[in-house]
N, C-alpha and C positions, 0 to 999 in steps of 0.2 A: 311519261316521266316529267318531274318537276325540276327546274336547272335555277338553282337562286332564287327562288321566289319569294319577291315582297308582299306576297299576299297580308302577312301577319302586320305589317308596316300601314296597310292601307286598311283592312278589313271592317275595323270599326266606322272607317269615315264613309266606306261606302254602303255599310249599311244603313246611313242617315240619310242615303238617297233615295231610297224607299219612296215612292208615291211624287215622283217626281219628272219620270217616264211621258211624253217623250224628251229627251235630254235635249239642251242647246248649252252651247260652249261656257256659258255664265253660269253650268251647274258641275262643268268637270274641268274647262280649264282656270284651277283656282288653286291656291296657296294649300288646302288639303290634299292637293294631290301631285305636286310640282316635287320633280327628282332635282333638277339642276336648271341653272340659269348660267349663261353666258352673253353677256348685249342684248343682242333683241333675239336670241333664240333660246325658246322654253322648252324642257321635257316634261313630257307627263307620265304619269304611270297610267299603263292600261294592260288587261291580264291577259292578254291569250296569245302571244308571244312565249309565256315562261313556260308554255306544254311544247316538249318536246318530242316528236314520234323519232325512237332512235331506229326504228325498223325499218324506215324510208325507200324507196327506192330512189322517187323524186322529190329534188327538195326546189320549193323557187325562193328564189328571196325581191324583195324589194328592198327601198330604200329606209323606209321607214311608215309603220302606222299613220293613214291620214286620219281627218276629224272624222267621216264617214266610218272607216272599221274601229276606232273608238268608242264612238260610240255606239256602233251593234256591240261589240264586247261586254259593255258595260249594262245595257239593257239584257243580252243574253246572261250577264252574272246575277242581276237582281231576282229572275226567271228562276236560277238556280239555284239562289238563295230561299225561294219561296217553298222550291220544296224538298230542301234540305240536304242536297246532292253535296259531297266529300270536297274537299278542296281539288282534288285531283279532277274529279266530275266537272266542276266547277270552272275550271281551267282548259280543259278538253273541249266543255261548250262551248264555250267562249272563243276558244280558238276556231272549231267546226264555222259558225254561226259568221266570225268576222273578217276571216281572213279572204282578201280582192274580193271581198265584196260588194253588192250592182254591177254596175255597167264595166267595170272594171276584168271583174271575173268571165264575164259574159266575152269581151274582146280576146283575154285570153285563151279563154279555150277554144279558141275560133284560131287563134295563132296558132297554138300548140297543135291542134288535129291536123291542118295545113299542110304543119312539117313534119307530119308522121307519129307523132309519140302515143297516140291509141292504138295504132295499126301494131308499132312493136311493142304494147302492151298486151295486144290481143284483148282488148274491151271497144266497146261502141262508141264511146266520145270520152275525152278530157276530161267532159265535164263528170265524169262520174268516180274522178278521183277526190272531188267534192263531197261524193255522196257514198257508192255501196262500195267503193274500191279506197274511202278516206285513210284506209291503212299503208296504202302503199305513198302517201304522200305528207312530208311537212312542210310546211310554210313558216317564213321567216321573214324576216330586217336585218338590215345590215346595221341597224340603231333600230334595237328592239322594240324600244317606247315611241311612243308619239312626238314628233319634233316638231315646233311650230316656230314663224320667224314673224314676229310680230302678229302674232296672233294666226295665221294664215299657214295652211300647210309647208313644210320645208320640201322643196324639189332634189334635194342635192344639189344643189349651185348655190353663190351666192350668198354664204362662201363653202366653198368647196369642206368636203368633209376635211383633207389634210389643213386644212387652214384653220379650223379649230380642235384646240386640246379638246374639248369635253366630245364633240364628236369624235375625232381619233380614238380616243379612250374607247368609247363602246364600240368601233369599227373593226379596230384591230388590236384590242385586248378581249373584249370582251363576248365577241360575234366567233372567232376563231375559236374559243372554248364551246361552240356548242357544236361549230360544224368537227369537231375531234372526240364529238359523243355520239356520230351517226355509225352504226356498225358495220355496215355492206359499203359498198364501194359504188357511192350513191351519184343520178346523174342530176347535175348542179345547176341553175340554170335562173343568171340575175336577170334580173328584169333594169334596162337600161344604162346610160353611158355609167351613171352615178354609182350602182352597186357596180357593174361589169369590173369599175377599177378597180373597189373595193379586193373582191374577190381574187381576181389576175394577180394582185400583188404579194398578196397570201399566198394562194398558188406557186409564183415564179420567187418567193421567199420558205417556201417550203415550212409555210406555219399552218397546215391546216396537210390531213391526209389526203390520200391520193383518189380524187374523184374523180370523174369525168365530166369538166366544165363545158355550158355553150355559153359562147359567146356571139353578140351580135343580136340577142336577142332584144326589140325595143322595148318600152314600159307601156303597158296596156290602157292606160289612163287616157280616158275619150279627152282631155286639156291635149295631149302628145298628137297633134294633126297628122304627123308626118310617120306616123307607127306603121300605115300599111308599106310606104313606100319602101324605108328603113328595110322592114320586115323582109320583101320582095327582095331587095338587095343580097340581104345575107341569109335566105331562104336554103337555098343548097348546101353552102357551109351546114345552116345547124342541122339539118338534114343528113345529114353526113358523119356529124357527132355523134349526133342520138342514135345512128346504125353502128358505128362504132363501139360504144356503149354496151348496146342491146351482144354484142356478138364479143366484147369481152367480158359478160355475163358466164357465158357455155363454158 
């Protein structure tokens, strides 16, 4: 499903990036592709965010698009453009292609099998919600586009997402309208302290339907040193969620 998409907004300028593969920041973070500016934090538009799976079982979210799933997105769209795939296609790739991906994706599914969530899947690993089981998973932001803070990825800190209107804006206007498009009673699961709040407040303001959130889960991001220990900490909790979950499924 396609939820607001600016595709049509951008479509022509990234067709002019054609033969320009492999990308660096001087060909997508630029004035053709810039949503909103606030001091020194930039958004950008990148597509594979706006595909939404409403059939989900599990959705993760992070905090926001880095330069790395950017730009797979965007190398995955010119891919798609080449041969001729529908916008929807288009958008589906791109998401398939960019979402925690390297090393990122890699740590998480290494968390997630850990604490159980293939076992009560009843599949072989995580990681294959990636691949032959990608139906049963969406991925998201909690600020859908790419957020950079002087050019350099945004962590969630620094300033805090309530601390700016244009982040606020998409956190909790615009991120709660997509998770109120998912149709089961999906289990929810932010990746770090930064979405965790996002999401908890939503939840504990009753702006977003009734899921079954974990919390305590770290950000999988190999910069986050401190994820396995984190992890070990609230290991049993989320453990305990995702069985809870699984059994108010039946």
């Amino acid at each position: 499903m396609i939820f607001e998409t600016k595709w049509h907004q951008f479509s022509s300028k990234i067709k002019q990036l054609n033969g320009k593969i492999p990308f660096e920041k001087q060909n997508l973070l630029t004035e053709d592709f810039l949503l909103e500016k606030e001091q020194d934090l930039t958004i950008y538009y990148a597509p594979h965010n706006e595909y939404i799976n409403t059939n989900a079982k599990v959705v993760i979210v992070g905090i926001t698009p880095g330069w790395n799933q950017m730009k797979t997105a965007y190398t995955q769209l010119l891919h798609s453009l080449k041969r001729k795939d529908s916008i929807m296609q288009m958008l589906q790739k791109s998401k398939k292609a960019a979402r925690f991906s390297g090393t990122m994706r890699k740590n998480l599914v290494v968390m997630l099998d850990q604490c159980g969530l293939a076992e009560i899947l009843n599949i072989k690993s995580s990681a294959q919600l990636f691949s032959v089981y990608h139906s049963d998973l969406h991925t998201t932001s909690v600020i859908r586009y790419p957020v950079f803070k002087n050019g350099n990825n945004y962590t969630g800190h620094s300033p805090r997402v309530e601390n700016s209107s244009m982040l606020r804006h998409y956190a909790y206007e615009i991120f709660p309208r997509e998770l109120m498009q998912l149709k089961t009673s999906s289990l929810v699961i932010p990746l770090g302290k930064a979405a965790e709040k996002v999401v908890r407040t939503l939840a504990e303001q009753h702006e977003v339907k009734v899921h079954t959130y974990v919390f305590g889960f770290p950000h999988p991001s190999g910069a986050n040193g401190h994820r396995q220990q984190q992890f070990q900490k609230n290991r049993i909790h989320i453990q305990r969620t995702i069985r809870k979950w699984k059994a108010d499924q039946k």
